[in-house]
Structure formats: structure tokens, C-alpha cells
C-alpha positions as CSV (number, residue, x, y, z in Angstrom):
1,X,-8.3,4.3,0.3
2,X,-7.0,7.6,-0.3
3,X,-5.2,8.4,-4.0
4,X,-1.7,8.4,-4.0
5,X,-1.8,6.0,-0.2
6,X,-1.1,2.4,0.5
7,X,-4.1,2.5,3.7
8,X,-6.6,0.2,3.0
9,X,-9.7,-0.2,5.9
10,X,-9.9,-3.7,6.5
11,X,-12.8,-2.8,8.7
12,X,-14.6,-1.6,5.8
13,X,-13.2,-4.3,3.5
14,X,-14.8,-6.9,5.7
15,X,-18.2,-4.8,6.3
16,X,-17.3,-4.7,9.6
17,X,-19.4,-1.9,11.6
18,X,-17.8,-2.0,14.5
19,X,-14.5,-1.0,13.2
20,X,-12.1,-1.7,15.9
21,X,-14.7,-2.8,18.2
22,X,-14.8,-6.3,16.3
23,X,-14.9,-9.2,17.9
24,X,-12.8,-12.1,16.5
25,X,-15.7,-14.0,16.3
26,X,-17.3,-11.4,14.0
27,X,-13.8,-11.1,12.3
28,X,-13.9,-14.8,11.3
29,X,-17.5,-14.9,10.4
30,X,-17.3,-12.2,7.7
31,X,-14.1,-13.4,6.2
32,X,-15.4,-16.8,5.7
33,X,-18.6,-15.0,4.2
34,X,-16.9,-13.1,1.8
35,X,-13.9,-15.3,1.1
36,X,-16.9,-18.0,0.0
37,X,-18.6,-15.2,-1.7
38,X,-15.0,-13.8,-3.7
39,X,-13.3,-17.2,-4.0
40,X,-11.8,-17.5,-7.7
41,X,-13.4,-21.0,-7.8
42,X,-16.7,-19.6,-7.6
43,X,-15.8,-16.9,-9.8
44,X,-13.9,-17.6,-12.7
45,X,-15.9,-15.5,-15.1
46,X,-15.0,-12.4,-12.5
47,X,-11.5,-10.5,-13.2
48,X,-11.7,-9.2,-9.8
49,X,-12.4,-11.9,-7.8
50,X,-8.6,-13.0,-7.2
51,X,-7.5,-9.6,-6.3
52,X,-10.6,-9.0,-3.8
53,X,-9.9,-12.7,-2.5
54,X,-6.3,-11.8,-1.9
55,X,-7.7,-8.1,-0.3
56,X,-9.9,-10.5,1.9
57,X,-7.1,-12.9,3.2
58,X,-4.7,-10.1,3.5
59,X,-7.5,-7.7,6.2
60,X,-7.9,-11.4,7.8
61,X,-4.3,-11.9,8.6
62,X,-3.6,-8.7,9.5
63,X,-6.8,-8.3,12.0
64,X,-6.6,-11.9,13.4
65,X,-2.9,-11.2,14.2
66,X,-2.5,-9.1,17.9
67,X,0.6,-7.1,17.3
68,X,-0.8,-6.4,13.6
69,X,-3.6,-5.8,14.8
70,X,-3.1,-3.2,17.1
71,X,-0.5,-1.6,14.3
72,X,-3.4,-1.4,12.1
73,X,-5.6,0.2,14.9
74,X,-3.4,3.1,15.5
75,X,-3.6,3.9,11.8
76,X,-6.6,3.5,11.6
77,X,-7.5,5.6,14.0
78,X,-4.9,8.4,13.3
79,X,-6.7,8.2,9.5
80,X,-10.0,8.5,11.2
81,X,-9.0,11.7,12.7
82,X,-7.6,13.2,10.1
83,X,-10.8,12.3,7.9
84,X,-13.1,14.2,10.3
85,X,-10.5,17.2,10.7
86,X,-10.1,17.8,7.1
87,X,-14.4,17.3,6.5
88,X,-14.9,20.1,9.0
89,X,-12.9,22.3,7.2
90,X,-14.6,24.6,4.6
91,X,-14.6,24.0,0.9
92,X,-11.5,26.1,-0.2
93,X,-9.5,25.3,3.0
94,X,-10.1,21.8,2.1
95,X,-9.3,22.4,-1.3
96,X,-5.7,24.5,-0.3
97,X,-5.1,21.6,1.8
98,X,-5.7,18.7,-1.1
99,X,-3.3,21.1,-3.7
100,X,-0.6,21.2,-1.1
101,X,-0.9,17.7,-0.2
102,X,-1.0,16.6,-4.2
103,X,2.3,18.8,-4.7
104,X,4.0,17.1,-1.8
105,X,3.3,13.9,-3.3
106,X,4.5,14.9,-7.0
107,X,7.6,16.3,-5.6
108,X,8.5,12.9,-3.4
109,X,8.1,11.2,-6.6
110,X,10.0,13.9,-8.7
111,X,12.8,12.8,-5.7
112,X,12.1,9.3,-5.9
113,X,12.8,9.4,-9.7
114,X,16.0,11.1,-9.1
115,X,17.3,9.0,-6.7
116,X,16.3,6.1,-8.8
117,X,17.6,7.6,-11.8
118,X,21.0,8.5,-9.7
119,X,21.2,4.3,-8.4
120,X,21.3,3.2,-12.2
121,X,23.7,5.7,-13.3
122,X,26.0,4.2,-10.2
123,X,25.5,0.4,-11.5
124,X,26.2,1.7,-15.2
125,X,29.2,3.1,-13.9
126,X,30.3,-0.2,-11.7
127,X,29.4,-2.2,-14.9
128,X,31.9,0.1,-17.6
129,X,34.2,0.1,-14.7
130,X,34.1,-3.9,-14.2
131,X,34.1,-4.0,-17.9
132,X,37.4,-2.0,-18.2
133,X,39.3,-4.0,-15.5
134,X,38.1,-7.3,-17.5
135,X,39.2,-5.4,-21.4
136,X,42.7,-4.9,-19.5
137,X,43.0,-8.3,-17.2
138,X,42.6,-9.5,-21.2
139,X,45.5,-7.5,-22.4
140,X,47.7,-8.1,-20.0
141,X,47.1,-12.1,-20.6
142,X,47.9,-11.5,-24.1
């Protein structure tokens, strides 16, 4: 996974070699390998073993199912090319690249924040303003 991203490589998740060459045959066999292997049953003394069981179920669903499936594959291979464009560049390209990238992220969050901070100033508003029409609905009963 890559810090700050969502991607996860079910391939890799499954120990799956081929990568998108898999076969559903193989698909199956190593799911049921390591969902027996990460089952929460079988490890109850292990904190991660739901989360990886979930990880596991999740790659299966999503690689067992064709339109997902193909979804997946076109990430996955966009991500791949990336990977090997940004390890052939050199160290402080890489580096200039990794700062920008960082700073793009921290400033879609700084966004993020305002826009959420922006959506609960709104309902604040709505709620004084619902609150107001009761206070003189009340008054004008009275």
C-alpha cells in the first residue's frame, strides 16, 4: 500500500505470483489457504487475525468477481507503472517527486477539513434557524 492511499494488492495479499495472470483455480486455493490459516477461530490470541481475515475475504470477492475484477486490473496495472517510473528515477528526482506528492495530499486534506468544517457550520445554522421558528411558533401560541 502506498501512505496516504486506499490501493491494496490483492495479488500480493493472496501470495499470488502471477498477479493478474491468476487463475481462478489458484485464486480459490490460496484464499482457502490463508482464510484457514487467518481465521479468528484459529486465532483468538491474534489481534490481527480478524482484520487480515476480513483483508482476505475482501481480495477474494473482489478477484473472484469479473467486472471487479477487471476494475481492479486496470489499477493495478496503472500502479505498477507508475511504481517502475518513479524507481527509475534518480534519488533527488524521486525525492522532489515524493515532497510534491506529500504537499498535494496535505493540502486536499487542509480542503477536505474546510469543506467539512464549512457543512457543520451550515447544519448549526439550519439548527438556530429551526430553533428560532420553534421559540416564535411558541409565542405566537401563547
Amino acid at each position: 500500500m502506498v501512505a496516504g492511499d486506499d490501493f491494496e494488492d490483492f495479488y500480493a495479499l493472496l501470495e499470488l505470483a502471477d498477479g493478474p495472470g491468476a487463475e481462478e483455480k489458484q485464486i480459490k486455493r490460496q484464499h482457502r489457504l490463508l482464510a484457514r490459516k487467518w481465521h479468528p477461530d484459529k486465532n483468538r490470541d491474534d489481534p490481527k487475525a480478524p482484520e487480515m481475515f476480513q483483508r482476505i475475504q475482501k481480495a477474494f470477492e473482489v478477484l473472484m468477481d469479473a467486472s471487479a475484477r477487471q476494475a481492479f486490473d486496470a489499477l493495478y496495472r496503472v500502479r505498477k507503472a507508475r511504481e517502475a517510473k518513479l524507481f527509475n528515477l534518480d534519488a533527488k528526482r524521486r525525492k522532489m517527486r515524493e515532497q510534491l506528492e506529500r504537499k498535494e495530499r496535505e493540502s486536499e486534506a487542509a480542503v477536505s477539513e474546510e469543506q467539512r468544517a464549512r457543512r457543520q457550520l451550515a447544519a448549526e445554522l439550519a439548527r438556530l434557524r429551526r430553533q428560532r421558528q420553534q421559540q416564535q411558533q411558541q409565542q405566537q401560541q401563547q
